[in-house]
SEKEMAR-775834 format. One record per residue (C-alpha): residue in three letters; x, y, z. Coordinates in steps of 0.02 Angstrom, whole numbers, plus 32768, in hexadecimal, padded with zeros to 4 digits. Layout:
SEKEMAR-775834
   type      u      v      w
    ALA      X      Y      Z
...
This chain:
SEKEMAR-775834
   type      u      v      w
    UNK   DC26   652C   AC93
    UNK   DB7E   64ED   AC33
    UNK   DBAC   646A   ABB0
    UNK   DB47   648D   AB17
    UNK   DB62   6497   AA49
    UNK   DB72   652B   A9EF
    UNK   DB95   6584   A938
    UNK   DC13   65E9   A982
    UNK   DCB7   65DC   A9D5
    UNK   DC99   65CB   AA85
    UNK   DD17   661C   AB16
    UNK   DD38   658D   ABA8
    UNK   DD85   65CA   AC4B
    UNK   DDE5   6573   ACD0
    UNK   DDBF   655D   AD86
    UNK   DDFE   65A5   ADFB
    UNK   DE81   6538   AE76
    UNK   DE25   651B   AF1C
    UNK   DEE5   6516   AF5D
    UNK   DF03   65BF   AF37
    UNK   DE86   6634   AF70
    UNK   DE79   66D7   AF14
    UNK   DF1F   66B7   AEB0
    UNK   DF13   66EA   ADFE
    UNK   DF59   666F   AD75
    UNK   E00F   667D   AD1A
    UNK   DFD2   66DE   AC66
    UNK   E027   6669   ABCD
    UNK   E072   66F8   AB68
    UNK   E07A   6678   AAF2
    UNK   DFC0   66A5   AAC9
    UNK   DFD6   6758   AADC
    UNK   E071   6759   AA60
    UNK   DFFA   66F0   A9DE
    UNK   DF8C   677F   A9EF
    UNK   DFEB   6803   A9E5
    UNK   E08A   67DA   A996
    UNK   E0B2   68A0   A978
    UNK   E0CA   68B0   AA32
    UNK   E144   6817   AA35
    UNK   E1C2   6895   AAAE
    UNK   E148   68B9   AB2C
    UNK   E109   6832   AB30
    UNK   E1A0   67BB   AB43
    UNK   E200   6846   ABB8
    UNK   E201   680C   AC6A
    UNK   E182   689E   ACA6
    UNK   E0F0   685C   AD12
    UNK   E044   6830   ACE3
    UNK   E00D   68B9   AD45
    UNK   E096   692C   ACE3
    UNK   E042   68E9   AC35
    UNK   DF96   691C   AC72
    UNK   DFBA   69BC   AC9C
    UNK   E026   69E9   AC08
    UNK   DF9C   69A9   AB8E
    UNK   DEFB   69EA   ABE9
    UNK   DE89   6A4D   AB6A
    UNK   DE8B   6B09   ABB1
    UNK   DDD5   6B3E   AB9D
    UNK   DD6E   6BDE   ABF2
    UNK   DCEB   6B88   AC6A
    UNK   DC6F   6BF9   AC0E
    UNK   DC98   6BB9   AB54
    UNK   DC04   6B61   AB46
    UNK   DC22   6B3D   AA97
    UNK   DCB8   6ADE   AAAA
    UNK   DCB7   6A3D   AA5C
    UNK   DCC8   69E4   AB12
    UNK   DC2A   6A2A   AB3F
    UNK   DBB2   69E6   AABA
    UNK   DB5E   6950   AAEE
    UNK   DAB4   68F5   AADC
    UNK   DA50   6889   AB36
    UNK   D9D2   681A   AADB
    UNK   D96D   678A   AB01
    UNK   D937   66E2   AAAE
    UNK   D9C3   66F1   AA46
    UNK   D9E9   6660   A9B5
    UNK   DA88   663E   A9A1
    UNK   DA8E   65AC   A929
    UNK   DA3C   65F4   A881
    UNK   DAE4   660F   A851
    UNK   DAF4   666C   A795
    UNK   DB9E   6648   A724
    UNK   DBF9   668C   A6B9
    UNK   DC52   6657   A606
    UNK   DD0E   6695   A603
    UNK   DD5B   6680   A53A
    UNK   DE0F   664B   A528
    UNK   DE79   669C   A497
    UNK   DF27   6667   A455
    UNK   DF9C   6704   A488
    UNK   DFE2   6701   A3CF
    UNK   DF2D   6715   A36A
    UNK   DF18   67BD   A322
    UNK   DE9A   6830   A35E
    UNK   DE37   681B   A2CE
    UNK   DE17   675D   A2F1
    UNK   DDFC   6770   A3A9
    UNK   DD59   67DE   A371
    UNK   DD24   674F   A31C
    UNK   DD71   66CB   A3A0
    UNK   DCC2   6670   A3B1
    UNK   DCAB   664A   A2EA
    UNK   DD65   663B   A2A2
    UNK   DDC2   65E1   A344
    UNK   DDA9   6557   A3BC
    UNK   DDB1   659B   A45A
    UNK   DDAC   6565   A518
    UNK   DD29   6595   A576
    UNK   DD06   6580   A63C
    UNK   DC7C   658F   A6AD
    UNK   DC9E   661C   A73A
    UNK   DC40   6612   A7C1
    UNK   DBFE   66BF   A80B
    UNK   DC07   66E1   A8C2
    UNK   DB94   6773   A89D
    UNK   DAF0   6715   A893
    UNK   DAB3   6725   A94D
    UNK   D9F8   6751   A953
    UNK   D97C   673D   A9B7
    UNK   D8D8   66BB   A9A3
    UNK   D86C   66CD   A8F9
    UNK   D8DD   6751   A8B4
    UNK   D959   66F2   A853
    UNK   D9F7   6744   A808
    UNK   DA15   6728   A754
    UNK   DAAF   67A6   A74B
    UNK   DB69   67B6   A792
    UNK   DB3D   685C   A7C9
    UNK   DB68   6875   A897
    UNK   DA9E   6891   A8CD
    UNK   DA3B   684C   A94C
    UNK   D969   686D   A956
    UNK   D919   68A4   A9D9
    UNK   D8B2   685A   AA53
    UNK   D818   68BD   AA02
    UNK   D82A   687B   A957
    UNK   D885   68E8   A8E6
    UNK   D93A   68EA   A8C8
    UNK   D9A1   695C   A925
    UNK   DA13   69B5   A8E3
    UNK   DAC7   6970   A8D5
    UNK   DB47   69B8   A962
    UNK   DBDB   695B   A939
    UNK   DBE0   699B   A866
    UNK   DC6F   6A08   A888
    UNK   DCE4   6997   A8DE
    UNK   DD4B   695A   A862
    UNK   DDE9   694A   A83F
    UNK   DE20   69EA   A7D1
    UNK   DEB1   69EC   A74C
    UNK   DEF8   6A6B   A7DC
    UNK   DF0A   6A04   A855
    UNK   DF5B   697C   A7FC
    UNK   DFF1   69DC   A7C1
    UNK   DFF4   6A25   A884
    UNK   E06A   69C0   A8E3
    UNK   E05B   6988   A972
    UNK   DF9D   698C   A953
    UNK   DF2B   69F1   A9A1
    UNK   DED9   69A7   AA47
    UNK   DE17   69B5   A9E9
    UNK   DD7D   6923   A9F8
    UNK   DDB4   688E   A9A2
    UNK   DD22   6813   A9CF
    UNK   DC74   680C   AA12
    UNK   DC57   67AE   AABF
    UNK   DBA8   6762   AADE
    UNK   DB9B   6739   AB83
    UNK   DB0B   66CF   ABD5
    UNK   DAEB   6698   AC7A
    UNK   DA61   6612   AC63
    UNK   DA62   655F   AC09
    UNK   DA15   6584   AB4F
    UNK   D94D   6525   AB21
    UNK   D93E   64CD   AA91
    UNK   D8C7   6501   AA07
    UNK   D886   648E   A977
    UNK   D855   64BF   A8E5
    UNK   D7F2   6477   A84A
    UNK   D83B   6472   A7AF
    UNK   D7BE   646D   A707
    UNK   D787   63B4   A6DD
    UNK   D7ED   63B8   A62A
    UNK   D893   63D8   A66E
    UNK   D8E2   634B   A632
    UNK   D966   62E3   A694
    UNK   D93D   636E   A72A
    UNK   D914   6337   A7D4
    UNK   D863   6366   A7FE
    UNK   D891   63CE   A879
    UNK   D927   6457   A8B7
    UNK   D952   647C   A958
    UNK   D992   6529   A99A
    UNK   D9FA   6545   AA38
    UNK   D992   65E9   AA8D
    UNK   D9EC   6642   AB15
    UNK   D995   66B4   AB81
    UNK   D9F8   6743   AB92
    UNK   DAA7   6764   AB37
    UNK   DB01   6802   AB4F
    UNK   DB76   6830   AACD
    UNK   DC0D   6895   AAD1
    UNK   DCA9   68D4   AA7D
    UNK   DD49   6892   AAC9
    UNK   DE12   68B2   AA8F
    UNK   DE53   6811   AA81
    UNK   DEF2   683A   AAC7
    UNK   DEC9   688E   AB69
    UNK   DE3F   6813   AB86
    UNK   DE9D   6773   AB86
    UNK   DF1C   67D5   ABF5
    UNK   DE8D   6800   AC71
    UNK   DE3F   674B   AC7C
    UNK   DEBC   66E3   ACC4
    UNK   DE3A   662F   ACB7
    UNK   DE31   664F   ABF9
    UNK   DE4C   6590   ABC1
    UNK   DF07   6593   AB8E
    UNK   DEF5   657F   AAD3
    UNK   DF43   65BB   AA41
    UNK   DF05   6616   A9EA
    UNK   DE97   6659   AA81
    UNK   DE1D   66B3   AA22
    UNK   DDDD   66A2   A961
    UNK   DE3F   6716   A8F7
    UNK   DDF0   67B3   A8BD
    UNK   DD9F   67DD   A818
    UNK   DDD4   6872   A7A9
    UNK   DD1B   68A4   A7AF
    UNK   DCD4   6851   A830
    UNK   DCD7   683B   A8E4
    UNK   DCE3   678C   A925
    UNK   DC60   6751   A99D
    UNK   DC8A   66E3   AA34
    UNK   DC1B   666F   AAA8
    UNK   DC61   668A   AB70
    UNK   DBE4   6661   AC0C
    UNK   DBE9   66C9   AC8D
    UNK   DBA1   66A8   AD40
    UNK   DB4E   675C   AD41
    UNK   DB25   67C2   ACB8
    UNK   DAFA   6847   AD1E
    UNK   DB98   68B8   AD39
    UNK   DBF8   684F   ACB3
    UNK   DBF7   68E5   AC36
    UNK   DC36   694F   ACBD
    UNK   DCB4   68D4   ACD3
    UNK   DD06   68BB   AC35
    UNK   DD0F   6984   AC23
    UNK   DD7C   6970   ACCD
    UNK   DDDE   68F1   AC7D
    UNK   DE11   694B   ABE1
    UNK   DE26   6A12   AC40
    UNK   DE52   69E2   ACF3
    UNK   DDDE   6A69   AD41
    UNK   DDB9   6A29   ADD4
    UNK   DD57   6AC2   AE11
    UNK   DCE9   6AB5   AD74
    UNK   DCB4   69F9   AD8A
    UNK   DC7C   6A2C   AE32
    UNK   DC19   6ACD   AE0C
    UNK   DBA6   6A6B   ADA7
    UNK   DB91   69E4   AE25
    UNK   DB7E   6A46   AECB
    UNK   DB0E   6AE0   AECD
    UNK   DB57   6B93   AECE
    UNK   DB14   6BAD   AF84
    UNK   DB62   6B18   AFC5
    UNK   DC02   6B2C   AF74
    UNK   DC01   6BD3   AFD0
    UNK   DBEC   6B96   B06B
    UNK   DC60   6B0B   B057
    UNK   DCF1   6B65   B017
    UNK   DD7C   6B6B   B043
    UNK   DD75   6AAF   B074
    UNK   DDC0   6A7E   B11C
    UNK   DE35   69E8   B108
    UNK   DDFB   6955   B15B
    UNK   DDE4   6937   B20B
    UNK   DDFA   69DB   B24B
    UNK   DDC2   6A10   B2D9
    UNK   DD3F   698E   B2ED
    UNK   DD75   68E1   B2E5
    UNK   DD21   6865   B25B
    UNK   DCE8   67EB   B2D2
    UNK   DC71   6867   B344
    UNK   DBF9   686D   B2C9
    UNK   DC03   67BB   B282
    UNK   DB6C   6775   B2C1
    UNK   DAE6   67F4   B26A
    UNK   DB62   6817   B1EA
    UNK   DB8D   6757   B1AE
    UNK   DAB5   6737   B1B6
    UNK   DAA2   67CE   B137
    UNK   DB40   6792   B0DE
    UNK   DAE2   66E6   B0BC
    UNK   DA38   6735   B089
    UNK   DA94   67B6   B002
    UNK   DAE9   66F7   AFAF
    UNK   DA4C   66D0   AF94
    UNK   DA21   677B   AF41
    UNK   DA85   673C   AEB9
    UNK   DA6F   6692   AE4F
    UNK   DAF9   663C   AE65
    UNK   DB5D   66B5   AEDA
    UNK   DBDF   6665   AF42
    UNK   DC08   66FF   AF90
    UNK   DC1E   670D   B05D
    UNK   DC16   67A9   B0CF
    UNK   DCC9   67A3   B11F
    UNK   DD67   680A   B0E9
    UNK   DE0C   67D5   B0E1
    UNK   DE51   67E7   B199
    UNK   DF0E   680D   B159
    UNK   DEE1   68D0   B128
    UNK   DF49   695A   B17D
    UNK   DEF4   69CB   B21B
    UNK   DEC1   6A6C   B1FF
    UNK   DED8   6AFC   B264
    UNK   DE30   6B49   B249
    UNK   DDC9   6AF9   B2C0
    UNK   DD36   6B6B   B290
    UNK   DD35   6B3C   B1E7
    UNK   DD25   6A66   B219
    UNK   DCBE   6A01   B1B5
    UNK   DC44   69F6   B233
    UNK   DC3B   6AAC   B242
    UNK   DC27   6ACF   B18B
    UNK   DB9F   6A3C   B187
    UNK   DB2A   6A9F   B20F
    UNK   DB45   6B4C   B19E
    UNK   DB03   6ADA   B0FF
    UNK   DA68   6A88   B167
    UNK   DA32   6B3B   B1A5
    UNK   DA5A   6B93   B0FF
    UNK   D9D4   6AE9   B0A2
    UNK   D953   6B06   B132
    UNK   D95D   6BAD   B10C
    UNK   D950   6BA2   B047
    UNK   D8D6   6B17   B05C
    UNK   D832   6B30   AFFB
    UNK   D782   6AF4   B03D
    UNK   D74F   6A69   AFD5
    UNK   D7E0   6A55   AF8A
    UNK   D815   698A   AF67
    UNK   D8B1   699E   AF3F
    UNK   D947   69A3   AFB3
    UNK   D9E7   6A04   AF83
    UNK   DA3C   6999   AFF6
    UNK   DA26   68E6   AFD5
    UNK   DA1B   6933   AF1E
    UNK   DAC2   6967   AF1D
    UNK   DB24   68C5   AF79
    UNK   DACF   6862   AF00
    UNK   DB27   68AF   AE89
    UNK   DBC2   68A8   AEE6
    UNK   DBAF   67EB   AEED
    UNK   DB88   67D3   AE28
    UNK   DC25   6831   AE1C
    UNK   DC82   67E8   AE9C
    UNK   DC43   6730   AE37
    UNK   DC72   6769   AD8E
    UNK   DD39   67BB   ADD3
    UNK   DD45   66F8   AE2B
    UNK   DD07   6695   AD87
    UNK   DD94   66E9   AD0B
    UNK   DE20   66E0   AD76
    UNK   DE35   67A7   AD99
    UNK   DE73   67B6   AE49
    UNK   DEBD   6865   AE46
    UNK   DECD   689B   AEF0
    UNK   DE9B   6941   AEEA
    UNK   DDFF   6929   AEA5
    UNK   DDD9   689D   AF18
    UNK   DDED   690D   AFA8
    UNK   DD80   6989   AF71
    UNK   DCF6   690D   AF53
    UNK   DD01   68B9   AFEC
    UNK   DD14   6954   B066
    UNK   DC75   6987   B00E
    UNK   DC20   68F9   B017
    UNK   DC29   68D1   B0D2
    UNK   DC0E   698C   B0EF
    UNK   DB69   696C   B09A
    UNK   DB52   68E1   B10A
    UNK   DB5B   6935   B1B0
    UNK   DAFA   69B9   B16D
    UNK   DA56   6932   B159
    UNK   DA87   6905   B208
    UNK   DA64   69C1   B246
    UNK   D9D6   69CA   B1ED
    UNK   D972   6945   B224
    UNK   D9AC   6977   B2D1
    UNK   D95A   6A20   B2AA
    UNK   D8C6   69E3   B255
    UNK   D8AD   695E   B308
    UNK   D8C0   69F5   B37B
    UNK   D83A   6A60   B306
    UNK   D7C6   69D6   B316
    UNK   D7EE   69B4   B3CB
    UNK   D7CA   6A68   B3E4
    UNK   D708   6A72   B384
C-alpha cells in the first residue's frame, strides 16, 4: 500500500501469505466484540465466520435503489487536508442549568479541538463547515448524500443495534500530487507556502463497521479497528484499493452476500443468459486443450487492468459435470457467436475484453482484502475463462471471414 500523510485516519491492510494460496485470514473477534459489544453472544459463540456472515448480512431488494448501501460518489482532485475543527465545552455535571447557559462568562471551562473527518473536498472549493458534502467536479456544491445517516435517539435505546452505515470509506487507487499554495505576505509566523495532498479519484462509500471488518480478513489487527462513530456524524476513513472500479459493487457484496447481484452489474444481461447455469469446471472439455490461445488472451486481459495480477487458469480440483453440452468451451462458442452477432459497425468498444476487465479489477480487489469465499470465487473464475475462450473463437471467426474476402 502507498505510504503517504493524511488528516484522516487511514485503513492499512495485510498481505496476503504467499504460503497459503487463496486461504482467508483467522478474523480477531477481539475487534469485532470492541465494535459491537451488544452482540458479545454471537460473537464469542463457537459458530463459523461464515455462520456470522450470513446471520448478519443486510437483507435488501436488488431494486431498492435508495438503500443506504447504494449511495456512492465518485469525485476527482479531491483535497483532503483542509481539515475544519470543531470546539467541544466541558461542564461540571453538578452546575445548574441556569449557569451552564452562561458556561462561557460565569465558569472556567475545558475546551478541545475536534477534528472533523467531514472536510473532504475537492481542489479550490474549500470546506469551512462539519457538514458531510463534497463539490462537484463542475464547481458548485453538491448536495449532501450522507445528512441522514446519523445515529438516531432510536437506535441507541435498540439493542443489539441496528446493522445501518456507520462510516464513510474513500477509496483511491493512485498515489495523491502535491499542491502548494500561497499564503498572504502578512501572515505572521506562517510559512509562505501550504501544501495540499490532491488525489485523483476517491470514491466514497457508506460501510457498517461490523460486517465490514468481518468481510476483510487483511484489516491491520488493531484495536479499535475503526474510529468510533459520532452521534451526528459519520466518520470518514482513508483505505487504498488496487481498483476502484467494481469496489462499490464490492463492498455492497460484502455487507448483503448477493452473489447474483454483484455479478449482474458486472457481466451483461445477455451474457449472463448465455452463461447460466454455469458448468463446473473442467467438464467435458479438459482445461489444458485450450491453454495455448487461452493462456495468450489470459496475459493480454492482465494487462487490461493496472496493476492486475490476475491469470487465465482455473483451479484444476473442481468436480466433473455430467453435461457435456453445457462445457465451458461450449458455452464460450455460444457467447463469441451471440458478440459477433450483437456487434455494431464502428463500434470501439468490446463487450468482451470490457467485461474480463472487470472481472480482473474484481478478482484484484476480492485478493487485496483477504475475502476468499469460495463460492464467489468460482463464479468469477468459471466466468472469466469462459470469456477467455470465447476471444479465442472469435478471432478464429474473424481469421476465417477475412480468409474468406
Amino acid at each position: 500500500m502507498p505510504a503517504y500523510s493524511s488528516s484522516l485516519p487511514i485503513l492499512t491492510l495485510v498481505a496476503n501469505d504467499p504460503d497459503q494460496s487463496r486461504r482467508e485470514r483467522s478474523i480477531d473477534r477481539t475487534i469485532l466484540l470492541d465494535i459491537a459489544p451488544d452482540r458479545e453472544t454471537l460473537i464469542l459463540s463457537e459458530k463459523s465466520t461464515k455462520y456470522l456472515r450470513q446471520t448478519l448480512k443486510i437483507r435488501v431488494a436488488s431494486t431498492n435503489a435508495v438503500h443506504w448501501l447504494y449511495r456512492n460518489r465518485k469525485s476527482t482532485n479531491t483535497d483532503v487536508q483542509g481539515a475544519t475543527s470543531r470546539m467541544s465545552t466541558f461542564v461540571p455535571r453538578d452546575t445548574h442549568d441556569d449557569m451552564r447557559e452562561n458556561a462561557g462568562q460565569n465558569l472556567h471551562v475545558v475546551r478541545r479541538r475536534v477534528l472533523s473527518a467531514s472536510s473532504v473536498s475537492p481542489l479550490c472549493l474549500p470546506m469551512t463547515s462539519i457538514e458531510n458534502r463534497l463539490a462537484s467536479a463542475e464547481g458548485g456544491l453538491s448536495l449532501d448524500i450522507w445528512s441522514s445517516m446519523t445515529l438516531s435517539t432510536a437506535d441507541k435505546l435498540i439493542s443489539p443495534r441496528p446493522l445501518g452505515p456507520t462510516h464513510i470509506l474513500i477509496a483511491h487507487n493512485a498515489l495523491p500530487k502535491t499542491n502548494f499554495e500561497s499564503l498572504p505576505e502578512n501572515r505572521p509566523l506562517r510559512r509562505k507556502k501550504s501544501s495540499t495532498l490532491i488525489f485523483p479519484k476517491v470514491l466514497e462509500l457508506p460501510i457498517n463497521d461490523l460486517l465490514f471488518a468481518l468481510n476483510v480478513p487483511n484489516l491491520s489487527p488493531t484495536i479499535p479497528a475503526l474510529p468510533r462513530r459520532l452521534f451526528k456524524e459519520l466518520p470518514r476513513v482513508f483505505m487504498f484499493v488496487p481498483h476502484l472500479e467494481t469496489f462499490a459493487e464490492l463492498v455492497v457484496y460484502l455487507h448483503t452476500k448477493n452473489q447474483a447481484e454483484l455479478f449482474r452489474k458486472l457481466v451483461p444481461e445477455w451474457m449472463r443468459d448465455i452463461m447460466h447455469p454455469l458448468p463446473t469446471a473442467g467438464s467435458a472439455v479438459s482445461m489444458a486443450e485450450s491453454r495455448g490461445v487461452g493462456c495468450r488472451a489470459g496475459r493480454f486481459f492482465g494487462m487490461l487492468v493496472s496493476g492486475s495480477a490476475s491469470d487465465s487458469s482455473l483451479d484444476q480440483d473442481r468436480p466433473v459435470s455430467g453435461e457435456p453440452e453445457r462445457s465451458i468451451d461450449f458455452i464460450a462458442r455460444e457467447v463469441a457467436e451471440a458478440e459477433c452477432s450483437l456487434a455494431l459497425p464502428g463500434s470501439s468498444a468490446d463487450p468482451l475484453f470490457k467485461t474480463t476487465s472487470r472481472l480482473d479489477a474484481l478478482r484484484d480487489n476480492l485478493d487485496y482484502i483477504g475475502y476468499f469465499g469460495r463460492d464467489v470465487w468460482n463464479e468469477l473464475e468459471t466466468c472469466r475463462e469462459i470469456l477467455v475462450r470465447a476471444v479465442s473463437w472469435k478471432a478464429k471467426v474473424e481469421g476465417c471471414m477475412e480468409k474468406d474476402h
